[in-house]
Every structure is written in structure tokens, then in C-alpha cells.
C-alpha positions as CSV (number, residue, x, y, z in Angstrom):
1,X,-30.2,-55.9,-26.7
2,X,-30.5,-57.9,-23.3
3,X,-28.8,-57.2,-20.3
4,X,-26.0,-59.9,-21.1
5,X,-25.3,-58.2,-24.1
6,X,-24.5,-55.1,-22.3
7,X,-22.0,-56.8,-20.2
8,X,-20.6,-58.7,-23.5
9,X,-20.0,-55.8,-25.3
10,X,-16.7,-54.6,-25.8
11,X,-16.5,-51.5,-24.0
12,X,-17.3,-53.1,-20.7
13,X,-14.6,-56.1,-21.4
14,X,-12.2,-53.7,-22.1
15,X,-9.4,-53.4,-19.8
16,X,-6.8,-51.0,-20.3
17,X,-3.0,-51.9,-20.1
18,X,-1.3,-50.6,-17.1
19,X,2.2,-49.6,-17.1
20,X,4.9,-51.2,-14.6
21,X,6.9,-48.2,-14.6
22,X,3.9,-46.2,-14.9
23,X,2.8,-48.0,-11.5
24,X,6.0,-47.5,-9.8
25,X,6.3,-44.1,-10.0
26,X,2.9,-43.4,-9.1
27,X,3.5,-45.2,-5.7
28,X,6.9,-43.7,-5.0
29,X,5.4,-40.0,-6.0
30,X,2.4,-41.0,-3.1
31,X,4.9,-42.6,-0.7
32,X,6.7,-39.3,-1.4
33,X,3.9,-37.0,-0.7
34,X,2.6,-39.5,2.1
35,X,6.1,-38.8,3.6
36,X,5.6,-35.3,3.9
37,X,2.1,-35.0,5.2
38,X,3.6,-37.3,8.0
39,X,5.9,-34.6,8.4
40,X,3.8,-31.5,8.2
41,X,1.8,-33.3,10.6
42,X,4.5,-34.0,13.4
43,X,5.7,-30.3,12.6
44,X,2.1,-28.8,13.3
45,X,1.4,-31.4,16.1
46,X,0.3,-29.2,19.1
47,X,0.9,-31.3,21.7
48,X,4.2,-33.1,22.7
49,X,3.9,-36.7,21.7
50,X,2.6,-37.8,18.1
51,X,0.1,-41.3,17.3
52,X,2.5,-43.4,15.3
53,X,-0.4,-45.2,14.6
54,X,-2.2,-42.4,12.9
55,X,1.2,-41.0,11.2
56,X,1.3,-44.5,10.0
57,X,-1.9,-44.3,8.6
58,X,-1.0,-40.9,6.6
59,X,1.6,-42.6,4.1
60,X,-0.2,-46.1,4.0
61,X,-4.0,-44.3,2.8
62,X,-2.2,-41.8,0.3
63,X,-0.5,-45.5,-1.3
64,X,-3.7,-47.8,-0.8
65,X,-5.6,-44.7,-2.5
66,X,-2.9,-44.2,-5.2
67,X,-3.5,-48.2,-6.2
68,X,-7.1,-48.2,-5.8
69,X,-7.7,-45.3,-8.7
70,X,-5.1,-46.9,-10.9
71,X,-7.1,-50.3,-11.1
72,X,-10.4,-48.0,-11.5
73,X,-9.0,-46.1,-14.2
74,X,-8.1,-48.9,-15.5
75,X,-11.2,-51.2,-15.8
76,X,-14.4,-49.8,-16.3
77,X,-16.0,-53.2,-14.6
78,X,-13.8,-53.2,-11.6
79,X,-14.8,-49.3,-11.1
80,X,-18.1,-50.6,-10.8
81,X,-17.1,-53.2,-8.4
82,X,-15.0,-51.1,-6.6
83,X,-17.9,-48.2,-5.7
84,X,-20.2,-51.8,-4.7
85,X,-17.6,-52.9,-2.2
86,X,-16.7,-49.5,-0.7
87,X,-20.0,-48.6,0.1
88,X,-20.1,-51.5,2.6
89,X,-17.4,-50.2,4.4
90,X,-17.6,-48.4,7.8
91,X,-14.9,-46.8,9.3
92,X,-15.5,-46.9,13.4
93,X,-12.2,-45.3,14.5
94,X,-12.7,-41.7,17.0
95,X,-11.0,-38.7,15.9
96,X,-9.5,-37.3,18.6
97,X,-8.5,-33.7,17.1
98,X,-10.7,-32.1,14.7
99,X,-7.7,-31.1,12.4
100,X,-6.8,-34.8,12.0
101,X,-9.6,-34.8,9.7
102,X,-8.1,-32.1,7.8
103,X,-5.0,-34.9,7.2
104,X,-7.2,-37.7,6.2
105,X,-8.5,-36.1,3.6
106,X,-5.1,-34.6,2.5
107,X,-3.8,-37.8,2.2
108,X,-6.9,-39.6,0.1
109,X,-7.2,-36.3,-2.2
110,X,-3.2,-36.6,-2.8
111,X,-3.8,-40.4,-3.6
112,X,-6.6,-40.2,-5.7
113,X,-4.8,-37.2,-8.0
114,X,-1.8,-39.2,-8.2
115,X,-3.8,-42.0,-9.6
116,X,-5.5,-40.0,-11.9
117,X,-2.1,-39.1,-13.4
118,X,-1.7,-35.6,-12.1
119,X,1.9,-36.2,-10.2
120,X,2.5,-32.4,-10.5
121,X,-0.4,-31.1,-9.1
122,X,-0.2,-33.3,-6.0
123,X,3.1,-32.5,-5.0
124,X,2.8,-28.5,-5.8
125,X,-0.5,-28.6,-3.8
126,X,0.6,-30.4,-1.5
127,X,3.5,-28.0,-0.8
128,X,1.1,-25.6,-0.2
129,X,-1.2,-26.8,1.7
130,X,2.1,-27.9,4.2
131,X,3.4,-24.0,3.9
132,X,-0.3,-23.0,5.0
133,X,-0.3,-25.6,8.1
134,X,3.1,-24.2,9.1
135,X,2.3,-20.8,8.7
136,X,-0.7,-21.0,10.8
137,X,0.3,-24.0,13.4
138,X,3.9,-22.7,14.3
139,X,2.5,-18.9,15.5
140,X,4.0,-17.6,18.4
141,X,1.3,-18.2,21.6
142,X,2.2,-14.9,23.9
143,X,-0.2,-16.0,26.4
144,X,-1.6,-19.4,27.1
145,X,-5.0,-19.9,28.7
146,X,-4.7,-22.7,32.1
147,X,-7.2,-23.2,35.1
148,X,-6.7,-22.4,38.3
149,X,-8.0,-25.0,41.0
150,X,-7.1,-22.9,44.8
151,X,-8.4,-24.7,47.8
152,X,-8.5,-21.9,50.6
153,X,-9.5,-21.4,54.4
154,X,-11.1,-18.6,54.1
155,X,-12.2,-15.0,52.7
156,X,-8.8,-13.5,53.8
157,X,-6.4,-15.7,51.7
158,X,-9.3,-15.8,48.5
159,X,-8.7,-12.4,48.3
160,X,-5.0,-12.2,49.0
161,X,-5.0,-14.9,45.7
162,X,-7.5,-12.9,43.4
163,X,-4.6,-9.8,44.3
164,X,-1.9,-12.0,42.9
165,X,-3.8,-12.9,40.3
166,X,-4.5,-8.8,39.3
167,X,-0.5,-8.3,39.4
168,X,0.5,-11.6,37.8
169,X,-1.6,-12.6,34.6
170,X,-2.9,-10.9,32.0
171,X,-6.5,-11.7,32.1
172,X,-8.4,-14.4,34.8
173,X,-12.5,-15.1,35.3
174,X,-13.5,-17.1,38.2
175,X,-15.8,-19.7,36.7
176,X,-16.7,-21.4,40.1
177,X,-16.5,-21.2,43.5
178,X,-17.6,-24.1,46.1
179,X,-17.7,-23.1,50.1
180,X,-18.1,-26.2,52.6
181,X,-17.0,-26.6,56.0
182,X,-13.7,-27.5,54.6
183,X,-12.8,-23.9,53.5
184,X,-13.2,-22.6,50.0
185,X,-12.8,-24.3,45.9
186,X,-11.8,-21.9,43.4
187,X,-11.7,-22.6,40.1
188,X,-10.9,-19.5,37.2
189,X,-9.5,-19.8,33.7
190,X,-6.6,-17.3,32.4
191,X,-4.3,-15.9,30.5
192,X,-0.6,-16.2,31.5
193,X,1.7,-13.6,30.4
194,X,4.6,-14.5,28.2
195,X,3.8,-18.2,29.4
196,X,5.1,-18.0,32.9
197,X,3.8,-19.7,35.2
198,X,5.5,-18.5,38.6
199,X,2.6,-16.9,40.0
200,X,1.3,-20.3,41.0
201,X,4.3,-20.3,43.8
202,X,3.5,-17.4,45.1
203,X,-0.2,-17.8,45.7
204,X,1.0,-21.4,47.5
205,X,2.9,-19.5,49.7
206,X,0.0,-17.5,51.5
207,X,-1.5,-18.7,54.6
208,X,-4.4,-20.1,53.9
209,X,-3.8,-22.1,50.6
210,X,-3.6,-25.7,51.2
211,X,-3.4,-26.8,47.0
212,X,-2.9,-24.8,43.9
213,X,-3.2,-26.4,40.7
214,X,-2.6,-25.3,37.2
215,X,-3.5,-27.5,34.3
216,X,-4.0,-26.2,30.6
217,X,-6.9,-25.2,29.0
218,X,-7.5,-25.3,25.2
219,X,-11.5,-24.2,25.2
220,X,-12.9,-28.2,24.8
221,X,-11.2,-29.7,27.6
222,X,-8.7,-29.8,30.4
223,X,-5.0,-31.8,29.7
């Protein structure tokens, strides 16, 4: 047998019949589930605004992936093809949080079950992977970590800050402190209590303090 003959043999020409309705529903159950991983994610989202870009991107990879294992499925010759022409693909794009990730590959693994055939199991694991999200995303945060940036004039008013600080947070390090001729830099992470954030006017008020600034903290960088 030569190599032709392998490719002229039946069971490589064969192509299976797809469905239309079979098709149909197969996209609406991943524009479905697509639908609600968009929503899972806007619920979960930690900060205040949302990338419609990347939301976008949710439903349209959980379709595209839906449609790419039905024609794989499908045709044992376009499988092959298909592997050939994804392997040539490089995806570029920065992730800018690490649970984003976590989303992208919800959305393929919910495309590529669909197209196998295995509705059911998509949308019931689905559901629990969202319940899981919420459960741990939507937590209640008693105290929120910020840094402090204090430019003072001297020794007096750093330590009339650090008292405020004692009284008024729950938990504060000084990370760095920078004397010039200017006066003195003051930088320390903590821990408000029950997210308030009042302190900060107080340690303005005290002779001395010529800027106070607060800015969140999440542990990777400052926003």
C-alpha cells in the first residue's frame, strides 16, 4: 500500500453528515454558556470598570471553539488540518490579571464539550464553576490593605502620624523612609479597619504634614 492509497482509502474520505439543527443548538447552548461566563466575570470583577473587549472575547471563543470541534468531529482529514494550522498560531495579547486566564480557559473547555456533544455537562459545570467564583470573589473584605505616602518637616509631626496611625488602623509597617533637606518621605503599607479611610484627614491636619496620600495596595502593585 503507498502513501496515496492511505489517503484514498475510505476512512480518510469519509465525512460525516452534520446536522443543521444539531449545529444550531450547539451554538445557542455556547452563546448561552458564553453569556454567563461574561456575567460571572463582571460579577467577580474586582475592580470598578470591566474590558468590553475581553468580555467580548468570552462569548465569541466559547462559539468559535463550539464550531471548530464540530468540523473536527466531523472530518477526520480536516482534524488533521485543523491541529497543522493551529500550531502556527501565536497569541501575543498581555494578560493583565492572572484570573483572566482562569476565564479563557473556561470558555475554550465549555466550547470544546459542547462540540463534542456533551450540552449537559457544560452547562451543569459551568454553573458550578460560576457558584465557586461567586462564592470566593464576592467575600466580605473587613479591612483593605492601602499605602501611605506622608511628607513631614520633621521628627515631631513623624511621630505625632505614626500615633495616629496606632489609634486608627488595624495593622501599618513602614516600608521606607527618605530624609533630605526638604523634611521627611514616609511610605508604610496597612490595614484599614472596616474600610475607613478618615484617618488620612487627621494626620493632614498636624503641623508639619505638607501631603498625605493613600492609594490602594493589592500585594503586586499600586492603583
Amino acid at each position: 500500500m503507498t502513501f496515496n492509497d492511505i489517503f484514498k482509502s475510505s476512512f480518510l474520505e469519509s465525512v460525516t453528515e452534520f446536522s443543521v439543527l444539531d449545529t444550531i443548538l450547539g451554538l445557542a447552548a455556547a452563546l448561552l454558556v458564553g453569556l454567563f461566563i461574561f456575567l460571572i466575570y463582571k460579577k467577580t470583577l474586582t475592580g470598578v470598570m470591566y474590558s468590553s473587549g475581553f468580555a467580548l472575547t468570552l462569548v465569541g471563543l466559547s462559539l468559535v471553539t463550539t464550531l471548530v470541534i464540530m468540523a473536527v468531529t466531523s472530518n477526520v482529514v480536516l482534524s488533521l488540518g485543523m491541529v497543522g494550522a493551529l500550531s502556527i498560531v501565536r497569541f501575543r495579547t498581555a494578560i493583565k490579571e492572572p484570573v483572566e486566564i482562569v476565564f479563557l480557559f473556561w470558555s475554550l473547555a465549555a466550547g470544546i464539550v459542547i462540540g463534542a456533544g456533551m450540552i449537559p455537562l457544560a452547562i451543569i459545570g459551568s454553573v458550578l464553576i460560576g457558584m465557586i467564583l461567586l462564592l470566593f470573589a464576592n467575600r466580605k473584605i473587613r479591612n483593605s490593605p492601602y499605602i501611605l505616602v506622608l511628607s513631614c518637616s520633621g521628627e515631631q509631626s513623624e511621630e505625632a502620624v505614626l500615633s495616629v496611625l496606632d489609634k486608627s488602623v488595624e495593622h501599618y509597617i513602614v516600608k521606607s523612609k527618605t530624609v533630605n533637606a526638604a523634611g521627611i518621605e514616609l511610605t508604610c503599607e496597612l490595614r484599614t479597619k472596616d474600610a475607613t479611610t478618615a484617618f488620612v484627614n487627621r494626620i493632614h491636619d498636624i503641623p508639619g504634614i505638607s501631603s498625605a496620600t493613600l492609594v490602594s495596595y493589592n500585594g503586586e502593585y499600586m492603583s
